[in-house]
C-alpha positions as CSV (number, residue, x, y, z in Angstrom):
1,X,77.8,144.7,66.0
2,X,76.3,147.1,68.2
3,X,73.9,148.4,65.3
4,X,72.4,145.0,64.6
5,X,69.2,145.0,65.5
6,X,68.9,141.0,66.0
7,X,70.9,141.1,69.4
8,X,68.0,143.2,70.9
9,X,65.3,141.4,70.4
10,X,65.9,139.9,73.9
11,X,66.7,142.7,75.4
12,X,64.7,144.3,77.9
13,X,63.6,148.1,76.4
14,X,65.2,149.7,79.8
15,X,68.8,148.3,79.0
16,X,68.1,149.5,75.4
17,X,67.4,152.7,76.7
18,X,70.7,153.0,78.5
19,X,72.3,151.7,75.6
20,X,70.8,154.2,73.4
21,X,71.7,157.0,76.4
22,X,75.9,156.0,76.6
23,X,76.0,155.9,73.1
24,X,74.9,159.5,72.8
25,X,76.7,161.1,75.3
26,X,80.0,158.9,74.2
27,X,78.9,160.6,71.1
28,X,78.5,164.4,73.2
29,X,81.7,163.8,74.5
30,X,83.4,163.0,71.5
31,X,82.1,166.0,69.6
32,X,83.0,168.2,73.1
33,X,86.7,167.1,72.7
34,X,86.7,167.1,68.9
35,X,85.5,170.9,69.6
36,X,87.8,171.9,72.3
37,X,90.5,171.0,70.3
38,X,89.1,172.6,67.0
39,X,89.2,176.1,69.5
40,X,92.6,175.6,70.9
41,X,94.0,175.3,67.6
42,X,94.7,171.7,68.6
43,X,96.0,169.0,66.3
44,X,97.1,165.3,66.8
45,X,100.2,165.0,68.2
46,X,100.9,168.2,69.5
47,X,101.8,168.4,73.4
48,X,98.5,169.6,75.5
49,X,98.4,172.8,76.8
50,X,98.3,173.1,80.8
51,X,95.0,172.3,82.4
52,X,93.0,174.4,83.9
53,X,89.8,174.4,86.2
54,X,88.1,176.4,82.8
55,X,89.2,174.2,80.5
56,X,89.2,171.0,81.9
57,X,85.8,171.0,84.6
58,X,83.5,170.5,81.6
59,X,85.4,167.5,79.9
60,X,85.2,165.9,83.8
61,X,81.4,167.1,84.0
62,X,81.0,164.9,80.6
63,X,83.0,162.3,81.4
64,X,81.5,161.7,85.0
65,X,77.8,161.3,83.4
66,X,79.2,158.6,80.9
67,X,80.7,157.3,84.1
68,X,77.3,157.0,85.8
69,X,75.6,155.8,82.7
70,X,77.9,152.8,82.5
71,X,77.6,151.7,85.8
72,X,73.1,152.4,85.5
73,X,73.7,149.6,82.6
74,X,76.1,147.5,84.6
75,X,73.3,147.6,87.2
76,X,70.5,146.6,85.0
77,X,72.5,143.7,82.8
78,X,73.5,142.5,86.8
79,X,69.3,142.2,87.4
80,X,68.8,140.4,84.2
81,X,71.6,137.9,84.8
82,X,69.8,137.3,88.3
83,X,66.5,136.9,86.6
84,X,67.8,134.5,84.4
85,X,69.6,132.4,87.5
């Protein structure tokens, strides 16, 4: 649904932007983990080896920009919903 280009066309071109910005660094972070598992020799199902502050401060670097990405949208959909009030 997301890739239809239809729903957008009301859109204003800053909440597309931070669409377009959470999807790639879902995507970052997806490749990151994909990677640090490829490394570790990690595969589904196995039991996770004990965290570290190495291993684990860039997953919660990555994580915490999605974080503030989401909440950027939440705060532009929230002005557009008041505009439209």
């Amino acid at each position: 649904m997301l890739f239809d280009r239809e729903i957008y066309r009301h859109v204003p071109g800053d909440i597309i932007d931070a669409i377009t910005n959470l999807s790639g660094s879902l995507f970052g972070l997806t490749t990151f983990a994909e990677g640090v598992a490829s490394a570790a020799k990690i595969k589904p199902h196995d039991i996770l080896p004990e965290p570290t502050e190495y291993n684990v401060q860039p997953m919660i670097d990555k994580i915490q920009v999605v974080e503030e990405e989401l909440n950027e949208l939440f705060t532009k959909f929230s002005k557009v919903r008041e505009q439209l009030v």
